[in-house]
C-alpha positions as CSV (number, residue, x, y, z in Angstrom):
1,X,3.8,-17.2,-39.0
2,X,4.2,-20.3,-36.4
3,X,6.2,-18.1,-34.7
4,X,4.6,-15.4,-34.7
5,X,1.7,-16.9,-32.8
6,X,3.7,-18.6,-30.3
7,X,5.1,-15.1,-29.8
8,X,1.5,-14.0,-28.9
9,X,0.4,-17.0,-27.3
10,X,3.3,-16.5,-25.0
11,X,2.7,-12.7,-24.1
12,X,-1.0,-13.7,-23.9
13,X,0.1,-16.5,-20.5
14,X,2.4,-14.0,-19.5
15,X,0.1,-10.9,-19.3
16,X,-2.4,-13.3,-17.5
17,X,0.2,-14.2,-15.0
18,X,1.1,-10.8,-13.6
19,X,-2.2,-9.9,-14.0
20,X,-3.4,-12.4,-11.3
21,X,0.0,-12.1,-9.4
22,X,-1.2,-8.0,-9.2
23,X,-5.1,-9.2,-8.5
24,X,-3.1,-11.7,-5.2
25,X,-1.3,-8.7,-3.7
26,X,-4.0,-6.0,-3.7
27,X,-5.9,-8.5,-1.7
28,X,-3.0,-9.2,0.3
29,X,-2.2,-5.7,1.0
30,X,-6.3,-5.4,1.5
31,X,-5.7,-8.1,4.6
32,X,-2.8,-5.7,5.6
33,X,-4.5,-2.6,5.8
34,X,-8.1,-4.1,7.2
35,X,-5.7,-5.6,10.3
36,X,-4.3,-2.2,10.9
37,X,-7.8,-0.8,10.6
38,X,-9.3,-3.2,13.2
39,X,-6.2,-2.8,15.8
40,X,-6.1,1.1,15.2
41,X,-10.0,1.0,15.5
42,X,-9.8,-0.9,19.3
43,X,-7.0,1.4,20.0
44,X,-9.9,4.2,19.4
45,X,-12.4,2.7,21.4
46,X,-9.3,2.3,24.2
47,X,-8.3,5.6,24.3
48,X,-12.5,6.3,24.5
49,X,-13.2,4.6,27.0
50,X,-10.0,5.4,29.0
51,X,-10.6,9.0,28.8
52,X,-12.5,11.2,31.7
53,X,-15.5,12.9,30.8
54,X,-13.4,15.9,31.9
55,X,-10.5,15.6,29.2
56,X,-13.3,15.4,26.8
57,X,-13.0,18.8,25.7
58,X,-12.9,20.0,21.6
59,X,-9.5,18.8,21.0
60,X,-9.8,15.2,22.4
61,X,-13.0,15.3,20.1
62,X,-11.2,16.8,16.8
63,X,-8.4,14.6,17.5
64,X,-10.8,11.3,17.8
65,X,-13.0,12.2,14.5
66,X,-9.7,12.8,12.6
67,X,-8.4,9.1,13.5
68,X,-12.5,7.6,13.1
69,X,-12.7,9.5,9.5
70,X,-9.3,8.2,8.5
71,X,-10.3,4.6,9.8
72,X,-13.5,5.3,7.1
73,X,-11.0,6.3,4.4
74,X,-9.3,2.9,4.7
75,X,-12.1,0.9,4.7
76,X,-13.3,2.3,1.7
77,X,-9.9,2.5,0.3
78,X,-10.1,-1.3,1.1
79,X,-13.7,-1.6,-0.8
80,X,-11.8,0.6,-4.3
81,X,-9.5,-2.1,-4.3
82,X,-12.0,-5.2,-3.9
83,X,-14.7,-3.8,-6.2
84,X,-12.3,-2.4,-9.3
85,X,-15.7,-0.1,-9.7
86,X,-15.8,3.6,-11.1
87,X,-18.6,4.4,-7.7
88,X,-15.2,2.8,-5.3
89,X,-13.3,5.2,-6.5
90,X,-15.8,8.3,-6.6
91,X,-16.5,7.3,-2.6
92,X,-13.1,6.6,-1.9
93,X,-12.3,10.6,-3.2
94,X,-15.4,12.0,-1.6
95,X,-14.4,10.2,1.8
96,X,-11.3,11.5,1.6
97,X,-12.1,15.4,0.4
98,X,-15.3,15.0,3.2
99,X,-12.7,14.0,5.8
100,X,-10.2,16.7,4.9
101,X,-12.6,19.5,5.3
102,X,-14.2,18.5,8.8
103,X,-10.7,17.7,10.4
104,X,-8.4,20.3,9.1
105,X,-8.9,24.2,10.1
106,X,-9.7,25.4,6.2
107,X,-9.7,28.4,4.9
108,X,-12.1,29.9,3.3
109,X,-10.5,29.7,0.2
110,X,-9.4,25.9,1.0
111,X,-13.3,25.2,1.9
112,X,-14.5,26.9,-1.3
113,X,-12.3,24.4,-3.4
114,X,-13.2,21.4,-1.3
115,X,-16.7,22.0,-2.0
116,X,-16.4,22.4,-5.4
117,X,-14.5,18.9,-5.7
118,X,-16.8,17.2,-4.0
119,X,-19.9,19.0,-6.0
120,X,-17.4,17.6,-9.2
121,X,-17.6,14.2,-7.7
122,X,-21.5,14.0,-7.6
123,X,-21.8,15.3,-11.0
124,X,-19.3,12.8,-12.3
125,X,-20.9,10.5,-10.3
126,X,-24.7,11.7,-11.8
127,X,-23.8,12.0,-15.6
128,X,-20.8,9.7,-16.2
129,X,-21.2,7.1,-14.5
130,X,-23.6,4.5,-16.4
131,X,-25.8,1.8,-15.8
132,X,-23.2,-0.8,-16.6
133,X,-20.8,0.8,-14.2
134,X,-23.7,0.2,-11.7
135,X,-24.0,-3.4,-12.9
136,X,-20.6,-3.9,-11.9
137,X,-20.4,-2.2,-8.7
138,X,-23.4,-4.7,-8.0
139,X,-22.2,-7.8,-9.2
140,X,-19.6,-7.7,-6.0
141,X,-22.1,-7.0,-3.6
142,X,-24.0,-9.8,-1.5
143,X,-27.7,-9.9,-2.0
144,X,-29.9,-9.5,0.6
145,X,-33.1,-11.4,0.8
146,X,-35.4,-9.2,-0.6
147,X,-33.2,-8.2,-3.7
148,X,-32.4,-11.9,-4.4
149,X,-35.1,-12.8,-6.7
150,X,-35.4,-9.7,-8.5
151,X,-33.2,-9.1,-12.1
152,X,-32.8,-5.5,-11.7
153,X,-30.0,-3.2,-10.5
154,X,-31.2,-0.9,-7.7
């Protein structure tokens, strides 16, 4: 019996350690990605800035919303992996699905099945999601000033 519980107590350190050793490198790899994201963003705003008016045409303009919609996935890829909420991931899959649809030339068929994802996602989002969920989604954002004092979950 003696041993038994040593056993568990054992597994019990063990599951905490890689648990926290997995909760160290998804914030490491958050650091990662949000440094690519900030020097791919300024290479964005570069390539803006250094471009005529004149080369501005629809494909310099598809091309620079792809790259600004993907810089959008990753920061909210960046948020899923901070939060550990339910809503995280729901934005994360919208985003994406959202971002798919306005870069890429669809079909109609392709464009039919995007919106019925993302019309999935908001119903998910409406009748599963709870008020706990919410809580917790909450409990890692920072409080402005005028929700400070108040108990309740927006």
């Amino acid at each position: 019996r003696n041993m038994n519980n040593s056993n568990h107590n054992f597994r019990k350190k063990l599951n905490i350690i890689i648990y926290n050793l997995a909760r160290y490198l998804e914030i490491a790899l958050s650091v990662v990605i949000l440094v690519v994201i900030a020097i791919t963003g300024i290479q964005l705003i570069l390539s803006l800035t250094n471009t005529s008016l004149a080369d501005m045409n629809s494909a310099f303009f598809s091309d620079f919303l792809s790259k600004a919609l993907a810089l959008i996935v990753g920061i909210e890829f960046i948020n899923m992996l901070c939060k550990h909420s339910v809503q995280s991931v729901l934005e994360v899959l919208l985003f994406s699905i959202a971002r798919q649809m306005v870069v890429e030339h669809l079909d109609t068929f392709q464009i039919f099945w995007g919106v019925l994802a993302i019309g999935v996602l908001f119903a998910v989002r409406k009748f599963f999601v709870t008020k706990e969920d919410e809580k917790l989604r909450h409990e890692y954002e920072i409080p402005n000033e005028q929700s400070e004092g108040e108990g309740s979950v927006k």
